[in-house]
FIVOSE-799458 format. One record per residue: y, z, x of N, C-alpha, C in turn; residue number from 1; residue in one letter; chain. Coordinates in nm, 3 decimals. Example, Ala and Ser with C-alpha at 12.3 -4.5 7.8 and 13.67 -1.06 7.14 Angstrom:
BEGIN
      n.yy      n.zz      n.xx     ca.yy     ca.zz     ca.xx      c.yy      c.zz      c.xx   num   residu   chaine
    -0.569     0.780     1.319    -0.450     0.780     1.230    -0.330     0.780     1.320     1        a        A
    -0.225     0.708     1.285    -0.106     0.714     1.367     0.003     0.787     1.290     2        s        A
***
This chain:
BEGIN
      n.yy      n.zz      n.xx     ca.yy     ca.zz     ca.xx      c.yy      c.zz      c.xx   num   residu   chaine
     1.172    -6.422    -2.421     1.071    -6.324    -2.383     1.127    -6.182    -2.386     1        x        A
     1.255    -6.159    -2.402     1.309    -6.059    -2.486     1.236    -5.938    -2.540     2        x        A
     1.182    -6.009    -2.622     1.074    -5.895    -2.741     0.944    -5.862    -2.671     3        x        A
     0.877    -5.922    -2.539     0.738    -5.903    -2.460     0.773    -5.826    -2.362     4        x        A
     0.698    -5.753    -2.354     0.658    -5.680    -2.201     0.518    -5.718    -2.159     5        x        A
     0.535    -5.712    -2.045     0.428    -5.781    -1.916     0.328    -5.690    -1.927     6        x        A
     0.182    -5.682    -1.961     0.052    -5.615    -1.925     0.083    -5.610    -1.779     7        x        A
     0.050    -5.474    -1.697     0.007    -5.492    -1.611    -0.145    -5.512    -1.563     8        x        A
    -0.149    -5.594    -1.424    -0.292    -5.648    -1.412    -0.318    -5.501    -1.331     9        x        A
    -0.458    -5.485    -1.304    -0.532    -5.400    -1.246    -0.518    -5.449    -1.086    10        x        A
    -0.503    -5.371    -1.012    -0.497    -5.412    -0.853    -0.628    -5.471    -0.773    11        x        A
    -0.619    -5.498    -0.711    -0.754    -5.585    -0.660    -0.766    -5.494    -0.552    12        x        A
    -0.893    -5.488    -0.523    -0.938    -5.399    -0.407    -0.947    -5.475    -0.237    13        x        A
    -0.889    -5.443    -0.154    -0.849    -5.507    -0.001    -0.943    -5.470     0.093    14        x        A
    -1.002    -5.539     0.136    -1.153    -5.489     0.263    -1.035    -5.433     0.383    15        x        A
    -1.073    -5.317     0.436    -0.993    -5.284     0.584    -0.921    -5.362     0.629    16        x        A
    -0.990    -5.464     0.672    -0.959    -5.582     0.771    -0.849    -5.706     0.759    17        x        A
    -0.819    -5.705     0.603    -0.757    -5.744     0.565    -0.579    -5.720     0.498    18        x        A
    -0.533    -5.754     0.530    -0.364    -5.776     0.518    -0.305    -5.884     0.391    19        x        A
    -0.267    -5.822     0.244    -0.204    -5.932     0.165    -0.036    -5.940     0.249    20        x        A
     0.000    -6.001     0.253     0.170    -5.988     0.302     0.256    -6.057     0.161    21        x        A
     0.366    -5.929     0.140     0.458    -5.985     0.030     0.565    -6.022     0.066    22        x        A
     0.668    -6.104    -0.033     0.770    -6.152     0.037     0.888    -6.020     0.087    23        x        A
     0.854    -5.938     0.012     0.967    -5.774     0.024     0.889    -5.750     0.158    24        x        A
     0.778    -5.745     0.212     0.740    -5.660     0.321     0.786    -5.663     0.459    25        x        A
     0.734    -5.565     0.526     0.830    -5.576     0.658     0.742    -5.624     0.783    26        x        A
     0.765    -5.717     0.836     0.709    -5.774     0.980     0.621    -5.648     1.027    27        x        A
     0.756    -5.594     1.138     0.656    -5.516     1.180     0.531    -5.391     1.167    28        x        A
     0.568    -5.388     1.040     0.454    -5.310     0.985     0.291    -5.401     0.951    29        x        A
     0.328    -5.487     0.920     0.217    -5.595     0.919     0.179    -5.563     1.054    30        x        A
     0.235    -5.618     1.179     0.213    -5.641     1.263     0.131    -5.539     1.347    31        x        A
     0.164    -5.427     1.328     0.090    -5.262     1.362    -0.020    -5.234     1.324    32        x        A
    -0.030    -5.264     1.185    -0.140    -5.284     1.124    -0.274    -5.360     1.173    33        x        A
    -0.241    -5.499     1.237    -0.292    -5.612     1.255    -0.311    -5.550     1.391    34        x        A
    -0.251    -5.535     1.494    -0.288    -5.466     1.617    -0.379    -5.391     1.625    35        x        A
    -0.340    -5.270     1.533    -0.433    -5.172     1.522    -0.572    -5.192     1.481    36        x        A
    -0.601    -5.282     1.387    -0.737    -5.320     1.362    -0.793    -5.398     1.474    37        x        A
    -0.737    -5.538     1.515    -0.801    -5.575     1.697    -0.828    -5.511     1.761    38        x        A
    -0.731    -5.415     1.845    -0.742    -5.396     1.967    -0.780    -5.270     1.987    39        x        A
    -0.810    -5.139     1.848    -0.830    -5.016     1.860    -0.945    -5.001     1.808    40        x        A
    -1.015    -5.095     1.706    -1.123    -5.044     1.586    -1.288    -5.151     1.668    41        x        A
    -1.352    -5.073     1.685    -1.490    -5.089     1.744    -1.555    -5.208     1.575    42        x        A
    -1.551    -5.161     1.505    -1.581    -5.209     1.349    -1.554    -5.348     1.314    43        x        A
    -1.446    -5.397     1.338    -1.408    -5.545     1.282    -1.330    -5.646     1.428    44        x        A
    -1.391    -5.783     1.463    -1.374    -5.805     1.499    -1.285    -5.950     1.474    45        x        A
    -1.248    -5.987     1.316    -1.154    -6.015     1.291    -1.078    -5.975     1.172    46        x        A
    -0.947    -6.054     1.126    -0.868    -6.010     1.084    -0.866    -6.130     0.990    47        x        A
    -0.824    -6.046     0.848    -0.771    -6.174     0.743    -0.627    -6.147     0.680    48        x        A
    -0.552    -6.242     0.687    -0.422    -6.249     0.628    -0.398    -6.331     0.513    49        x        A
    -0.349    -6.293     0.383    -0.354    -6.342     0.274    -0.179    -6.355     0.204    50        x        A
    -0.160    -6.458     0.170     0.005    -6.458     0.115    -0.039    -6.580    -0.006    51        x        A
     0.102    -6.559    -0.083     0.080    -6.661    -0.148     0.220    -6.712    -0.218    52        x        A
     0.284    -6.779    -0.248     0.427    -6.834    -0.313     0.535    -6.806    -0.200    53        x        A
     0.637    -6.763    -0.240     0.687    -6.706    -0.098     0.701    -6.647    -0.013    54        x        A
     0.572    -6.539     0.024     0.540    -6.494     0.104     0.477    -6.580     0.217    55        x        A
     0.427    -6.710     0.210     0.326    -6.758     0.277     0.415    -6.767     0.412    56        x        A
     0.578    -6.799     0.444     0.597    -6.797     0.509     0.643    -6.699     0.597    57        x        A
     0.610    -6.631     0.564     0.593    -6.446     0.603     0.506    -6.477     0.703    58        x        A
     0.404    -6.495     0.617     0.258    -6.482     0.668     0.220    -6.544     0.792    59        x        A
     0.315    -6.649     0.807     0.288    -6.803     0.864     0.312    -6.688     1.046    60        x        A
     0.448    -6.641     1.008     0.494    -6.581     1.158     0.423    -6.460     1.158    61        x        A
     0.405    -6.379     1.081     0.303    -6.282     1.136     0.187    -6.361     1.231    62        x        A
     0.106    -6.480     1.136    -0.024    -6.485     1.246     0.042    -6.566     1.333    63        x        A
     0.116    -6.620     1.369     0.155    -6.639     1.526     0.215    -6.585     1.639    64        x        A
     0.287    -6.430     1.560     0.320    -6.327     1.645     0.173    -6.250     1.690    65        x        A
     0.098    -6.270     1.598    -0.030    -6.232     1.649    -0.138    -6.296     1.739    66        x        A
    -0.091    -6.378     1.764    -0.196    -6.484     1.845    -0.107    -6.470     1.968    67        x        A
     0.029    -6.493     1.992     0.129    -6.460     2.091     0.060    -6.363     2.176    68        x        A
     0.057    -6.187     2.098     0.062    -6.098     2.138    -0.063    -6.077     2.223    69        x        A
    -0.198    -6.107     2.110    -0.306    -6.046     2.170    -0.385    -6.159     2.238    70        x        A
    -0.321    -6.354     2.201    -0.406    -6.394     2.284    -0.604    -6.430     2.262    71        x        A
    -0.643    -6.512     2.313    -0.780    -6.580     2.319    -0.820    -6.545     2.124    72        x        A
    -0.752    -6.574     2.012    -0.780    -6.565     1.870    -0.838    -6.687     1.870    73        x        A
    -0.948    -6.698     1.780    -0.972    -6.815     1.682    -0.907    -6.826     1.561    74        x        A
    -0.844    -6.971     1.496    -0.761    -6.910     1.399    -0.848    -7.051     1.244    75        x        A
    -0.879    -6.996     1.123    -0.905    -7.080     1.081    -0.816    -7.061     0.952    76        x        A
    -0.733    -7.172     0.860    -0.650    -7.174     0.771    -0.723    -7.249     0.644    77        x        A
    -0.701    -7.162     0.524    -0.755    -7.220     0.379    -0.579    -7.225     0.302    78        x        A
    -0.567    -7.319     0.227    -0.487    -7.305     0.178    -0.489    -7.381     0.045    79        x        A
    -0.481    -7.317    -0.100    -0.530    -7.340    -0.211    -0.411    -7.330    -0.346    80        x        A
    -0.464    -7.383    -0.443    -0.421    -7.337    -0.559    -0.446    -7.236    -0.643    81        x        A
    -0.369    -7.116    -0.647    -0.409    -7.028    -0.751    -0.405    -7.069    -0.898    82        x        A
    -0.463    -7.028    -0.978    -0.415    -7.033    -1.134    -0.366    -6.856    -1.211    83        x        A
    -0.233    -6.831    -1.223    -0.221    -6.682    -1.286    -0.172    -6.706    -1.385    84        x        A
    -0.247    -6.625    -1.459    -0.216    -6.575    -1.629    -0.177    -6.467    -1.614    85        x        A
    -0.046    -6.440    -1.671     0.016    -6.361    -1.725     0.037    -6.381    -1.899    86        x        A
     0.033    -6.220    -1.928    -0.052    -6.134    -2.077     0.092    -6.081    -2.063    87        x        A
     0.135    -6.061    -2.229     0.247    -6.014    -2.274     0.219    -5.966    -2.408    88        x        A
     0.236    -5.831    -2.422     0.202    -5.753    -2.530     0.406    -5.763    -2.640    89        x        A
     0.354    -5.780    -2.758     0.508    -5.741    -2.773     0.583    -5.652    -2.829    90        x        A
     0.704    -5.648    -2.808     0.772    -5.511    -2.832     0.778    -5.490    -3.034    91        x        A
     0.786    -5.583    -3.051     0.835    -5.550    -3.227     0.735    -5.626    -3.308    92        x        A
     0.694    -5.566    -3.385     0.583    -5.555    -3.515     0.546    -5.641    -3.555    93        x        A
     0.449    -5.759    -3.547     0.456    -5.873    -3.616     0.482    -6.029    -3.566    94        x        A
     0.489    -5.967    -3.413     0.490    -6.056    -3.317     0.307    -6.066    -3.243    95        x        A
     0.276    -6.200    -3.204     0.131    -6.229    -3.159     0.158    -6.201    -2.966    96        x        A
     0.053    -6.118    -2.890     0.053    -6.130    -2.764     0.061    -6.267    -2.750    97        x        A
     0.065    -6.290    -2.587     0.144    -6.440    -2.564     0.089    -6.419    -2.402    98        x        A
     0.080    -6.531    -2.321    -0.041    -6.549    -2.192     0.072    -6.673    -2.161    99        x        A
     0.099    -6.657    -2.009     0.169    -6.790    -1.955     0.060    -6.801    -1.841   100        x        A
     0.086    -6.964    -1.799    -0.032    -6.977    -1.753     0.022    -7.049    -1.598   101        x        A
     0.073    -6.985    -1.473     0.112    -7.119    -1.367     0.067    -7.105    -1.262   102        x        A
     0.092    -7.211    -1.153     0.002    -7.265    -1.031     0.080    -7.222    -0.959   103        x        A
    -0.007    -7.125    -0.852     0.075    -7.055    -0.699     0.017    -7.153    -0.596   104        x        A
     0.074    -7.194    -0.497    -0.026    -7.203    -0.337    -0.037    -7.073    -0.318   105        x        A
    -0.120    -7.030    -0.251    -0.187    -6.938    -0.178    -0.238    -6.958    -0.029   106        x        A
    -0.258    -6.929     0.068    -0.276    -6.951     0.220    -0.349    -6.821     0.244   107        x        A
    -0.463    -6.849     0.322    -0.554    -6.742     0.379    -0.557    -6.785     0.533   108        x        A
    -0.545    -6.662     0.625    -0.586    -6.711     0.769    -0.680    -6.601     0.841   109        x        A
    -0.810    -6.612     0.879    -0.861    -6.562     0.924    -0.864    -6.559     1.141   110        x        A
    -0.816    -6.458     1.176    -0.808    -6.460     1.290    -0.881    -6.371     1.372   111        x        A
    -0.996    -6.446     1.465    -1.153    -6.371     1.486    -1.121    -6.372     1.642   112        x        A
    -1.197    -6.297     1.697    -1.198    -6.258     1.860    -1.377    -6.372     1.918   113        x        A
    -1.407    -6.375     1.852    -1.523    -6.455     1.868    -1.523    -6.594     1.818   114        x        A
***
């Protein structure tokens, strides 16, 4: 794969309320975040957390530092198969683009005050 470079994909758009967590990211910034939308914002009365490959176990302790902290959460867990295609344009003349095709888990947790 030498001769390909990676298309980048277009970013996906994130509702407020919601938190993707990556495996580089930092706890407590999640966690501020996630506070801040509960316990300060009149607007949303829950929260969604989204990870997927190795982030999920990121994710896993964020929502239980969050249930710790703030207490009386409802917590409901989806946890799925992604399918990602990755697009590769290539570097030298005469070469055909090229698409790999593999399976992530993914984990969603929605955590509601109601």
């Amino acid at each position: 794969m030498e001769h390909y470079t990676k298309v980048p994909k277009p970013k996906e758009e994130t509702k407020e309320n919601e938190i993707k967590v990556a495996a580089s990211g930092q706890v407590p910034k999640y966690l501020s975040y996630a506070f801040r939308i509960l316990k300060h914002s009149e607007k949303y009365n829950s929260i969604t957390i989204r990870a997927s490959g190795n982030a999920i176990a990121k994710a896993m302790q964020i929502v239980e530092l969050i249930k710790r902290k703030i207490g009386n959460l409802h917590q409901i867990n989806k946890i799925q198969t992604m399918v990602i295609t990755d697009k590769y344009e290539p570097k030298i003349e005469g070469l055909e683009p090229t698409e790999t095709v593999r399976k992530v888990t993914a984990f969603d947790c929605i955590l509601s005050k109601e």
